[in-house]
CHARMM-style PDB file with segment names, atoms N, HN, CA, C and O in Angstrom:
ATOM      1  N   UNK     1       8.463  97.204 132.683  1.00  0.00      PROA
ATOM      2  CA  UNK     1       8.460  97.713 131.331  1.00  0.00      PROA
ATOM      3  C   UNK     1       9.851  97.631 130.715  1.00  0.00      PROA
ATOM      4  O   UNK     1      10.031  97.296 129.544  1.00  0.00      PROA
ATOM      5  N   UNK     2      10.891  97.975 131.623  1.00  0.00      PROA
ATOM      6  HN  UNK     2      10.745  98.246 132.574  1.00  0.00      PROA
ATOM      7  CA  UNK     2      12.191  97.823 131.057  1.00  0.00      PROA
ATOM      8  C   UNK     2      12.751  96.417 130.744  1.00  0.00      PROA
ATOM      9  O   UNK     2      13.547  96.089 129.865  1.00  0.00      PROA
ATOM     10  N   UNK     3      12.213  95.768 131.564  1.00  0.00      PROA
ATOM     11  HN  UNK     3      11.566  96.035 132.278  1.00  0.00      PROA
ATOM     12  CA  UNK     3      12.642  94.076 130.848  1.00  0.00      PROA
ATOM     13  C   UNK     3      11.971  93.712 129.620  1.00  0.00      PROA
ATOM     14  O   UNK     3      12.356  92.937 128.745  1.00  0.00      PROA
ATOM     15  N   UNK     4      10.457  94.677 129.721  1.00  0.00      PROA
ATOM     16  HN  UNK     4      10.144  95.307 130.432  1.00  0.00      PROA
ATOM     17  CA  UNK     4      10.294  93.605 128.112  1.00  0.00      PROA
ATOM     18  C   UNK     4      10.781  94.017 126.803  1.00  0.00      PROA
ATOM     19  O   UNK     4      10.643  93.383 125.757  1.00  0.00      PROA
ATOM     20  N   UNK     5      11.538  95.474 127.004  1.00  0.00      PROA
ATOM     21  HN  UNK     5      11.651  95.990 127.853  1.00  0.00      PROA
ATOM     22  CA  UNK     5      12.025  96.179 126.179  1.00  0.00      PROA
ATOM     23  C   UNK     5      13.740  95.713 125.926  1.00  0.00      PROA
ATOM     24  O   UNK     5      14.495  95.759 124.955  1.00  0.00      PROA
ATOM     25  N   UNK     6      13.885  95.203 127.518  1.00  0.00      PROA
ATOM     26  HN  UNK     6      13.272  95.166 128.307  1.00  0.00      PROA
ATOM     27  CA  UNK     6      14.961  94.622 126.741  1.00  0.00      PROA
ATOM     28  C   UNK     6      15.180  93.286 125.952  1.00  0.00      PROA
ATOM     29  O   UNK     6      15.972  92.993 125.056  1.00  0.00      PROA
ATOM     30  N   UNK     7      14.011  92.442 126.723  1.00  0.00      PROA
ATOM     31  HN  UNK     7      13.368  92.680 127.451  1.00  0.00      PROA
ATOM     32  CA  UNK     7      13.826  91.272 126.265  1.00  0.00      PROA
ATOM     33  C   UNK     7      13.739  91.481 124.445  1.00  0.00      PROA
ATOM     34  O   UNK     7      14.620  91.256 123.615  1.00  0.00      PROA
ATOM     35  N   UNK     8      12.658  91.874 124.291  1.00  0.00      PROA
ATOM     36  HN  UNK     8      11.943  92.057 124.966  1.00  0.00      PROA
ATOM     37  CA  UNK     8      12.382  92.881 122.358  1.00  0.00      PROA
ATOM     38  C   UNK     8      13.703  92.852 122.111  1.00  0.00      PROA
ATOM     39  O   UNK     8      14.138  92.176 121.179  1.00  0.00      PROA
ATOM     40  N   UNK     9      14.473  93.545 122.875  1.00  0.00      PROA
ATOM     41  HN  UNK     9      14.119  94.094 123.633  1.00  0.00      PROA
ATOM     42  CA  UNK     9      15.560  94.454 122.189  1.00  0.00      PROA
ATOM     43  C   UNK     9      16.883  93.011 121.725  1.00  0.00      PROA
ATOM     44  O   UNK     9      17.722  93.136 120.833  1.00  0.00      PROA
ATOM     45  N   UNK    10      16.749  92.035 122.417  1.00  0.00      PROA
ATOM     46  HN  UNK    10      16.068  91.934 123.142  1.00  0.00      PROA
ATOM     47  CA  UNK    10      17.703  90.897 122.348  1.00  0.00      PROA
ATOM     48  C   UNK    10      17.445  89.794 121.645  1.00  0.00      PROA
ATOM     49  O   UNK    10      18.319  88.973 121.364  1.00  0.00      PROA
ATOM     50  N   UNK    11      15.889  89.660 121.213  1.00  0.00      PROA
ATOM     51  HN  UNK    11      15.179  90.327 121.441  1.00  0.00      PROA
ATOM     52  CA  UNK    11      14.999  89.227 120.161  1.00  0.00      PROA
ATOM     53  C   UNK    11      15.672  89.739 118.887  1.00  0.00      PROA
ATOM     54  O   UNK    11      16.486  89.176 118.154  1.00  0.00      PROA
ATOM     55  N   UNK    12      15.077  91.052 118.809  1.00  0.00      PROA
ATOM     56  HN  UNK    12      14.416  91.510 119.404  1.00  0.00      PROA
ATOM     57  CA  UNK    12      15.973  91.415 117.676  1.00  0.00      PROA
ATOM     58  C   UNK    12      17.130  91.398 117.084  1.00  0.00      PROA
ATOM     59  O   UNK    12      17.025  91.383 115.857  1.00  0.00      PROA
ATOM     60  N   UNK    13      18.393  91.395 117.559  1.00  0.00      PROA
ATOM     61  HN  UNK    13      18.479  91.407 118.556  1.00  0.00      PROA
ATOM     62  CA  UNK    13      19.976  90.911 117.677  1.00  0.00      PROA
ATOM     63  C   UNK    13      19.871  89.952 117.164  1.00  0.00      PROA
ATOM     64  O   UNK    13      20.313  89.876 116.018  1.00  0.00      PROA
ATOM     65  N   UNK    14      19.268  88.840 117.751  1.00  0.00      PROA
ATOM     66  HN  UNK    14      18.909  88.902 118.683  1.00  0.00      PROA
ATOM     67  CA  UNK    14      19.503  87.459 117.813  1.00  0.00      PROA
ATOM     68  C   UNK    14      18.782  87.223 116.291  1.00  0.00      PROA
ATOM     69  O   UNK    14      19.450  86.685 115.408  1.00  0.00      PROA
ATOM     70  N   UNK    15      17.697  87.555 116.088  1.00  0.00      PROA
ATOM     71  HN  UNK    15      17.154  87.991 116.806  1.00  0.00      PROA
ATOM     72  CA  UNK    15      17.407  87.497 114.976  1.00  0.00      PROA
ATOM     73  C   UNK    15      18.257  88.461 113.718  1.00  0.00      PROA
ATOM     74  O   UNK    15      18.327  87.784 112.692  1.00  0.00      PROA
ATOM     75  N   UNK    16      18.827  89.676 113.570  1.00  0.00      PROA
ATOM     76  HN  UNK    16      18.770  90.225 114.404  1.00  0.00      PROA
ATOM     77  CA  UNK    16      19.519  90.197 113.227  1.00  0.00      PROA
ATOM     78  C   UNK    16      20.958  89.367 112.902  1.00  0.00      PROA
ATOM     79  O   UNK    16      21.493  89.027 111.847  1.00  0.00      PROA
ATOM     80  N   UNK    17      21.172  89.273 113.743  1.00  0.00      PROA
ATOM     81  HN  UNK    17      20.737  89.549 114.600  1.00  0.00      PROA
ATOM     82  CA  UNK    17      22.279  89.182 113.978  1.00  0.00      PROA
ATOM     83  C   UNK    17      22.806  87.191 113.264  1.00  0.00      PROA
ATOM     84  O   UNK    17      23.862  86.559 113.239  1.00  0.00      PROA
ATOM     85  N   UNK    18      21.971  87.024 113.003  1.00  0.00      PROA
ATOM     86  HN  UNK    18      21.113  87.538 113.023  1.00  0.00      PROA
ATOM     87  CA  UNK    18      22.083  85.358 112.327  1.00  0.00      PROA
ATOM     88  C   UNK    18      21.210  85.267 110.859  1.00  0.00      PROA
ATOM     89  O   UNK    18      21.084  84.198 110.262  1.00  0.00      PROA
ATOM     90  N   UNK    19      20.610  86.590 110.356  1.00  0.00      PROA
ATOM     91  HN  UNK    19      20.713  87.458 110.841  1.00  0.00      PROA
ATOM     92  CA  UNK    19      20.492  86.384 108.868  1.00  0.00      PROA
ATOM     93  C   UNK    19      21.147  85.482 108.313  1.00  0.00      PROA
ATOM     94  O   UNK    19      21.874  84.618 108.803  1.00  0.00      PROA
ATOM     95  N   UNK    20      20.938  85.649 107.517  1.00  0.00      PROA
ATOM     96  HN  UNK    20      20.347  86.351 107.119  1.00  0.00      PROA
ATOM     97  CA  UNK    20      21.769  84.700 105.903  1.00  0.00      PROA
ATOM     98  C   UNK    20      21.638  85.319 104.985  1.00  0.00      PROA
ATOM     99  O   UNK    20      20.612  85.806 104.510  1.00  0.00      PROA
ATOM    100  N   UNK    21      23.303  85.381 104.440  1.00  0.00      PROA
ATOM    101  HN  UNK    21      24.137  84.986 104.826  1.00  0.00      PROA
ATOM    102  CA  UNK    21      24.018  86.003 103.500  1.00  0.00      PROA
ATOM    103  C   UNK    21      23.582  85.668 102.372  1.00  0.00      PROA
ATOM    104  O   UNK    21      23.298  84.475 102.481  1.00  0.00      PROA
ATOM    105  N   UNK    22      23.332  86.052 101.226  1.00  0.00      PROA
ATOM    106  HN  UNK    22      23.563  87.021 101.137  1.00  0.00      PROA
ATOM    107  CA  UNK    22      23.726  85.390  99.640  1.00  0.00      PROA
ATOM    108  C   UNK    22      24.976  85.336  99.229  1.00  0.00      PROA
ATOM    109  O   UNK    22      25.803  85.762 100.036  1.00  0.00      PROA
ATOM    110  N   UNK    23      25.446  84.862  98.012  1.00  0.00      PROA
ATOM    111  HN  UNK    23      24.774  84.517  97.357  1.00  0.00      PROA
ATOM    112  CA  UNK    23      26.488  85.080  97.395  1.00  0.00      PROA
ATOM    113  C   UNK    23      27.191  86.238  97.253  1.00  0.00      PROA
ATOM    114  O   UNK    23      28.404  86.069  97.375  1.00  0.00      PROA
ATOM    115  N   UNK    24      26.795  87.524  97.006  1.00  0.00      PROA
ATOM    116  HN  UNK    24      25.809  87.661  96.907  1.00  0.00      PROA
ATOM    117  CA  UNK    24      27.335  88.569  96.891  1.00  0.00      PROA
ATOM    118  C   UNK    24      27.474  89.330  97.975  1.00  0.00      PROA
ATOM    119  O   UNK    24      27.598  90.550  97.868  1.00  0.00      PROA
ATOM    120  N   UNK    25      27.471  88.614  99.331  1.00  0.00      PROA
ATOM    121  HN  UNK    25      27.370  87.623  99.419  1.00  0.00      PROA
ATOM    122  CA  UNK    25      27.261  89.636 100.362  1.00  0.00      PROA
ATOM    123  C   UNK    25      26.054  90.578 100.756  1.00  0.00      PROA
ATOM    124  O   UNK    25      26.231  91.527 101.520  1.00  0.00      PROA
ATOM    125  N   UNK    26      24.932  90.311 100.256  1.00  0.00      PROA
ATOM    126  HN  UNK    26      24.788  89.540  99.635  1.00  0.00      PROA
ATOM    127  CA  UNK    26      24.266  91.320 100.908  1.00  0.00      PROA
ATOM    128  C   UNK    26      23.190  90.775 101.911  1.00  0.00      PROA
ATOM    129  O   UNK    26      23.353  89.617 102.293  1.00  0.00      PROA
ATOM    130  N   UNK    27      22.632  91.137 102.154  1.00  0.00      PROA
ATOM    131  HN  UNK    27      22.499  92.078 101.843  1.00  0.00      PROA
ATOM    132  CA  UNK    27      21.765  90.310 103.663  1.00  0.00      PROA
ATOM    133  C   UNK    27      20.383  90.469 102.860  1.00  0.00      PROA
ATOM    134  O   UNK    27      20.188  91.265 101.941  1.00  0.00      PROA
ATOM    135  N   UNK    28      19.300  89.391 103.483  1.00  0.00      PROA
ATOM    136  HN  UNK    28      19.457  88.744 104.229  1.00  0.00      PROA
ATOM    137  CA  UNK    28      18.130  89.638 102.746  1.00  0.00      PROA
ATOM    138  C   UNK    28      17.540  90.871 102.760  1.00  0.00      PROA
ATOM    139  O   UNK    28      16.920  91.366 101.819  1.00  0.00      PROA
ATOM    140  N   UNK    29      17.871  91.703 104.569  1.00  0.00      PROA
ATOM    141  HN  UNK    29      18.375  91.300 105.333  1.00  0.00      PROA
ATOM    142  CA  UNK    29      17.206  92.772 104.614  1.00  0.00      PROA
ATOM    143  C   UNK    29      17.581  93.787 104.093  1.00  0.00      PROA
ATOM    144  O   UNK    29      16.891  94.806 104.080  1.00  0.00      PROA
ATOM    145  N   UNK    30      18.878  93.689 103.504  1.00  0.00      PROA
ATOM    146  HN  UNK    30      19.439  92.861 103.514  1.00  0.00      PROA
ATOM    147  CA  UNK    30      19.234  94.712 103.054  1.00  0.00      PROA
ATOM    148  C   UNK    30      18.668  94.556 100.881  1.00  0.00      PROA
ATOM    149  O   UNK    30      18.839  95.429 100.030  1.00  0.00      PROA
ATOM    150  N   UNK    31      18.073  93.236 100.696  1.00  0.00      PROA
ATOM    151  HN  UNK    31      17.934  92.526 101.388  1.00  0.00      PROA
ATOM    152  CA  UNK    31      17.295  93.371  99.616  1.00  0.00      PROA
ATOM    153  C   UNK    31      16.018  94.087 100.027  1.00  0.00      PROA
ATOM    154  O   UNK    31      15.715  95.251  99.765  1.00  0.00      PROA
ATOM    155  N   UNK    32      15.533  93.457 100.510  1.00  0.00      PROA
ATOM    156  HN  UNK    32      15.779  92.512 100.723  1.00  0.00      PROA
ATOM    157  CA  UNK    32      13.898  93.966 101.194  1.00  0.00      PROA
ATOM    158  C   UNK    32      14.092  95.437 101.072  1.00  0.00      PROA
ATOM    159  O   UNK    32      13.345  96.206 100.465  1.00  0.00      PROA
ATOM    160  N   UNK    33      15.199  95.745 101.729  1.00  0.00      PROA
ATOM    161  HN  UNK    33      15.805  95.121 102.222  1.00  0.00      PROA
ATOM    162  CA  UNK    33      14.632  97.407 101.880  1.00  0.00      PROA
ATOM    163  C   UNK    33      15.331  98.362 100.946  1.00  0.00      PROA
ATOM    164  O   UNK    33      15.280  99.572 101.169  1.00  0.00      PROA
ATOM    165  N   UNK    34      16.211  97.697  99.543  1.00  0.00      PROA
ATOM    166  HN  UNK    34      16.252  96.714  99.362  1.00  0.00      PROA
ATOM    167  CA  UNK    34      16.291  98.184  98.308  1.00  0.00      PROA
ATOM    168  C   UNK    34      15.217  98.525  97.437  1.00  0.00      PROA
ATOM    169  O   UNK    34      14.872  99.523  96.805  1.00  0.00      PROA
ATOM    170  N   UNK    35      14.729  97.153  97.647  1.00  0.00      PROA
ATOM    171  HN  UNK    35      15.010  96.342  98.160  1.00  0.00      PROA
ATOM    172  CA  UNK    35      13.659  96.271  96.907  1.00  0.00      PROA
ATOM    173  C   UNK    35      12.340  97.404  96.944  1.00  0.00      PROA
ATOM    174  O   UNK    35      11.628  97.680  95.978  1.00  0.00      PROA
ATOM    175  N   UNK    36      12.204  98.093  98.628  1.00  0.00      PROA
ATOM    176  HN  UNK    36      12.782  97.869  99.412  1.00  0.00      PROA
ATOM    177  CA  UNK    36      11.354  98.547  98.420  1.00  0.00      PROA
ATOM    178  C   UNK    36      11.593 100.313  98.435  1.00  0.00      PROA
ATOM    179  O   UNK    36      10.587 101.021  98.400  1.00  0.00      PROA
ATOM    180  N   UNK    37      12.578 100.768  98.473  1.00  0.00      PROA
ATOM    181  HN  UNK    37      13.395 100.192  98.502  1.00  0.00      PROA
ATOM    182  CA  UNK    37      13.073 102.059  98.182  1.00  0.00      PROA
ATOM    183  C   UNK    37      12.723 102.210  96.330  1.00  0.00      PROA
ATOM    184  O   UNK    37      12.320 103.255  95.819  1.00  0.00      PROA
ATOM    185  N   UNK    38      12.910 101.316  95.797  1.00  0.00      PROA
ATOM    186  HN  UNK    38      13.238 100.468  96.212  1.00  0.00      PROA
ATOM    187  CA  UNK    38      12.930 101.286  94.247  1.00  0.00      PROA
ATOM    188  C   UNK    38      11.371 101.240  93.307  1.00  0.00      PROA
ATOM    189  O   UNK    38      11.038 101.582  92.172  1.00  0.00      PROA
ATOM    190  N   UNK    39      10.481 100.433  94.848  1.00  0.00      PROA
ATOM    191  HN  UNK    39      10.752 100.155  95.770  1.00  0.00      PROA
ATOM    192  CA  UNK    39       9.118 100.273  94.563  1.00  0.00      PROA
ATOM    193  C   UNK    39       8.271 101.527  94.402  1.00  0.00      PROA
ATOM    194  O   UNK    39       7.440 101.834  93.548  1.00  0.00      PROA
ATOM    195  N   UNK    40       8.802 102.260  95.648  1.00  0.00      PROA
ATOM    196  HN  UNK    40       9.477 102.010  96.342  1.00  0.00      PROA
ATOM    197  CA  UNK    40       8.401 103.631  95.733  1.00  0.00      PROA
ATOM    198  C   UNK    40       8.597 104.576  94.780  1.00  0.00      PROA
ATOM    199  O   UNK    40       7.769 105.403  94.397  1.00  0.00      PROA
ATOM    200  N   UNK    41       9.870 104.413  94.353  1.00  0.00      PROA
ATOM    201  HN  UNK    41      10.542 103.742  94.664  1.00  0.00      PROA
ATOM    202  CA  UNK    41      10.376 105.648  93.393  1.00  0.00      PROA
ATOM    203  C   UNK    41       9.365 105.276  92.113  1.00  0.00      PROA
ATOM    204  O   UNK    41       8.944 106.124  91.327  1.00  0.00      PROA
ATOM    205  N   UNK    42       9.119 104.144  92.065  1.00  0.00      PROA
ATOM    206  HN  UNK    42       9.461 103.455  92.704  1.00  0.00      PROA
ATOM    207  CA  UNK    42       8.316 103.642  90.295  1.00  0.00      PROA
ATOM    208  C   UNK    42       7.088 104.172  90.684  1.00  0.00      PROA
ATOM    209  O   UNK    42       6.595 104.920  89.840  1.00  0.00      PROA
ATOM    210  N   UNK    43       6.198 103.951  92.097  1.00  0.00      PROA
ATOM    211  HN  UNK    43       6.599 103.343  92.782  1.00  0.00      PROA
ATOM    212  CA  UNK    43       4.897 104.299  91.986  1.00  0.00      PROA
ATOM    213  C   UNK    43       5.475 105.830  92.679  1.00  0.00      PROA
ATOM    214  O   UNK    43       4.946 105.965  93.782  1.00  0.00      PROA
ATOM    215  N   UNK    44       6.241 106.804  92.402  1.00  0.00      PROA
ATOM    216  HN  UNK    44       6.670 106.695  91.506  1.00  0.00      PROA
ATOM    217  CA  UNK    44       6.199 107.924  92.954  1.00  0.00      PROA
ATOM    218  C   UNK    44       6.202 108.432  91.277  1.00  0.00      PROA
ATOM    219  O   UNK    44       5.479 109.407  91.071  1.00  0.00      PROA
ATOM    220  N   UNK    45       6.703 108.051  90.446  1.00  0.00      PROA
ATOM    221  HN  UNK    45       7.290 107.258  90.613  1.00  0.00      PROA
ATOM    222  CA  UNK    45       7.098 108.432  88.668  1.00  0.00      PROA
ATOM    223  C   UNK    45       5.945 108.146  88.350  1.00  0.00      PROA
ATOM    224  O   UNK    45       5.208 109.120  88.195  1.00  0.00      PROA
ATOM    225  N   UNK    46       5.337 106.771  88.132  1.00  0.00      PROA
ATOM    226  HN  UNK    46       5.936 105.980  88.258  1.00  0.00      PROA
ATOM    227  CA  UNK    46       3.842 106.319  87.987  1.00  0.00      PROA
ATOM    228  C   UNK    46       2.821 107.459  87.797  1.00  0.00      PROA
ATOM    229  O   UNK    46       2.382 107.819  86.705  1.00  0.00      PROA
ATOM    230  N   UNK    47       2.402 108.135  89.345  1.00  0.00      PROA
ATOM    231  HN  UNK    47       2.759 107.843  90.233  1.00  0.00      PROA
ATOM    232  CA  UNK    47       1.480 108.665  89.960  1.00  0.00      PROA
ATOM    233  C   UNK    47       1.402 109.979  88.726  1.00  0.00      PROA
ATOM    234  O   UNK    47       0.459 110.281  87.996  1.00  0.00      PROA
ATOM    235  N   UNK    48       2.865 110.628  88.840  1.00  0.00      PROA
ATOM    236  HN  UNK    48       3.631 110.383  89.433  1.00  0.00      PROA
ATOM    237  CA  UNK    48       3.421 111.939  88.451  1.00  0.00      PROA
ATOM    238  C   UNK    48       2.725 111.667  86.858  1.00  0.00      PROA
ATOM    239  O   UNK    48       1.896 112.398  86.315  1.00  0.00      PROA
ATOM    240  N   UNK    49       3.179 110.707  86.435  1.00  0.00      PROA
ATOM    241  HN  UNK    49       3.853 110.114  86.876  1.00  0.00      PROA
ATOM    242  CA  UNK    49       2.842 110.387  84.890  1.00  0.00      PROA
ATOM    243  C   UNK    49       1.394 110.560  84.539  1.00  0.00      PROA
ATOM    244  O   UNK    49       0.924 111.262  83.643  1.00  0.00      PROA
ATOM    245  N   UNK    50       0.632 109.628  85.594  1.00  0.00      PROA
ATOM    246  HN  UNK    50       1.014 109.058  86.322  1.00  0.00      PROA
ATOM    247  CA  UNK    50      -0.519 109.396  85.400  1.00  0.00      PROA
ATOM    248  C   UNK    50      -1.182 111.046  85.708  1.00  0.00      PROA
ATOM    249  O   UNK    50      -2.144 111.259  84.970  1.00  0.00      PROA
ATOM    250  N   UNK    51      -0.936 111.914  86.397  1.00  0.00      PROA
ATOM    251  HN  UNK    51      -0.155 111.742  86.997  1.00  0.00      PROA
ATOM    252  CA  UNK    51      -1.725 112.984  86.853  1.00  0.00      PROA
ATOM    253  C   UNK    51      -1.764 113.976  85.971  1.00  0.00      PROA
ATOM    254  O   UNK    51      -2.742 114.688  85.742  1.00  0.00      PROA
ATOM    255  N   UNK    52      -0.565 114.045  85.401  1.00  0.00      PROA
ATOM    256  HN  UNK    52       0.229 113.467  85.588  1.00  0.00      PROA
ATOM    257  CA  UNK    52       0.493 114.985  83.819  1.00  0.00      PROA
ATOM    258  C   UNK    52      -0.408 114.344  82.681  1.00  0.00      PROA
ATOM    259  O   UNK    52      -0.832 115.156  81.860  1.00  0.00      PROA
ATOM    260  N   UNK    53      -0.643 113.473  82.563  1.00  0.00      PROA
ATOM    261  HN  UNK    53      -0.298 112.814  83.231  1.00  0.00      PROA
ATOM    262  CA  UNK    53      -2.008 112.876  81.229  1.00  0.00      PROA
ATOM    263  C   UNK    53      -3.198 112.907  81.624  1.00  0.00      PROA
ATOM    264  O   UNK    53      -4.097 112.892  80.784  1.00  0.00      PROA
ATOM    265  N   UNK    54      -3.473 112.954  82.914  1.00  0.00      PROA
ATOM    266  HN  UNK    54      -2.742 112.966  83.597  1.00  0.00      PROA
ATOM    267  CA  UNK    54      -4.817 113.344  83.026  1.00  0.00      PROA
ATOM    268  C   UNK    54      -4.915 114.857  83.041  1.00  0.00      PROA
ATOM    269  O   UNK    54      -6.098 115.197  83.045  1.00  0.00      PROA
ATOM    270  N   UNK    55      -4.306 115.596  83.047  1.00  0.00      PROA
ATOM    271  HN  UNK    55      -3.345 115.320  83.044  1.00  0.00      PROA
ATOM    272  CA  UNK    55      -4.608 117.145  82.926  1.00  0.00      PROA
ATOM    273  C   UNK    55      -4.555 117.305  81.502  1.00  0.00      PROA
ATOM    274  O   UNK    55      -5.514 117.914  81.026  1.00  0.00      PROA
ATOM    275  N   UNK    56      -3.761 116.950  80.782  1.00  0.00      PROA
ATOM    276  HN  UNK    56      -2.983 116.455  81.168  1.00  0.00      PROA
ATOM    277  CA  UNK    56      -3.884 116.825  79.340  1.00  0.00      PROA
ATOM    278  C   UNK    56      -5.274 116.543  78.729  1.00  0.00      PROA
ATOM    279  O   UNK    56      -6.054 117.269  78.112  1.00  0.00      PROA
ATOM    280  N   UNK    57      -5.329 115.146  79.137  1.00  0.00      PROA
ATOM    281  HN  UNK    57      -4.696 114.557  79.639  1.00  0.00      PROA
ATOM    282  CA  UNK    57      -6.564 114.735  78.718  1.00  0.00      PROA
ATOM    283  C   UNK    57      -8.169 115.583  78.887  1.00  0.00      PROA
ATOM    284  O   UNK    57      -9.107 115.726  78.102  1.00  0.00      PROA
ATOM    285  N   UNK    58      -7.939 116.013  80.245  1.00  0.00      PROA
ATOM    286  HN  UNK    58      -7.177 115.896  80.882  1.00  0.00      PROA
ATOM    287  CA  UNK    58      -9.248 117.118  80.760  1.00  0.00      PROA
ATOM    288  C   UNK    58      -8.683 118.290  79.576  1.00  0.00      PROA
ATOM    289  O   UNK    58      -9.791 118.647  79.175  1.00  0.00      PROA
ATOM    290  N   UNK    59      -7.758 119.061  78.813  1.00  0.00      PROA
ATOM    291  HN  UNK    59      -6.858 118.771  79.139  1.00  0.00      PROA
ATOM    292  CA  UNK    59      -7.597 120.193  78.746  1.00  0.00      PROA
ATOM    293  C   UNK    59      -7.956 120.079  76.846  1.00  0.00      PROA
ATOM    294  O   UNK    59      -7.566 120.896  76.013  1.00  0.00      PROA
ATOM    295  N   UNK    60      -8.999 118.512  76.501  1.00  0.00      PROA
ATOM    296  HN  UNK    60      -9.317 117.848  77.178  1.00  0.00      PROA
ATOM    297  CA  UNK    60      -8.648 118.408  75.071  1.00  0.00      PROA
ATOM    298  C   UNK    60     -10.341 118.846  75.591  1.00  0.00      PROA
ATOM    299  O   UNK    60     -10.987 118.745  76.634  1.00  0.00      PROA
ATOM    300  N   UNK    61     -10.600 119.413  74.100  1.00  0.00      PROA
ATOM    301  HN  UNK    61     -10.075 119.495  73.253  1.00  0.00      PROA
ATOM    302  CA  UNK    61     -11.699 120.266  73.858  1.00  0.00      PROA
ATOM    303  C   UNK    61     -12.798 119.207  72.826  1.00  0.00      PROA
ATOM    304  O   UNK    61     -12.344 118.834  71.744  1.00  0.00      PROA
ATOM    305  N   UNK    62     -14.096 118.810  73.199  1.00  0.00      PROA
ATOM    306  HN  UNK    62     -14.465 119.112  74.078  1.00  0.00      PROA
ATOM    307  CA  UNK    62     -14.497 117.916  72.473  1.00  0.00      PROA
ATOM    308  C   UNK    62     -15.448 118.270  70.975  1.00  0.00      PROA
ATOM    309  O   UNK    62     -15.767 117.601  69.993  1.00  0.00      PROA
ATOM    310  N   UNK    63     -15.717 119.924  71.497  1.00  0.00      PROA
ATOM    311  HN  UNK    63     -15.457 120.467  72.295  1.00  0.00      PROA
ATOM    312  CA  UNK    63     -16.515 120.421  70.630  1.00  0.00      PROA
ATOM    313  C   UNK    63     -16.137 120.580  69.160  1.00  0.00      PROA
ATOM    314  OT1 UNK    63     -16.941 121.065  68.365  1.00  0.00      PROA
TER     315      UNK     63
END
């Protein structure tokens, strides 16, 4: 069990560890996981928005 964990573990490095840069220095993964910190926050505002107009909407009186 401990070899294949290390084996994994040197997989990863190796792959890590030979990314490719862009121009500005940042690594792809470190877009990817902007990319998706930012995704979240929009569908976390989204949700909030959408739930805040639907209580509105239930609270209009049709009579």
């Amino acid at each position: 069990m401990w070899i294949d964990i290390l084996v994994a573990r040197e997989y990863l490095v190796t792959l890590l560890g030979e990314r490719r840069r862009d121009e500005a220095g940042l690594s792809v993964v470190e877009w990817v996981i902007g990319i998706t910190i930012v995704a979240g926050l929009v569908l976390a505002v989204g949700a909030i928005i959408v739930a805040k107009v639907t209580d509105k909407a239930n609270e209009i009186s049709l009579n």
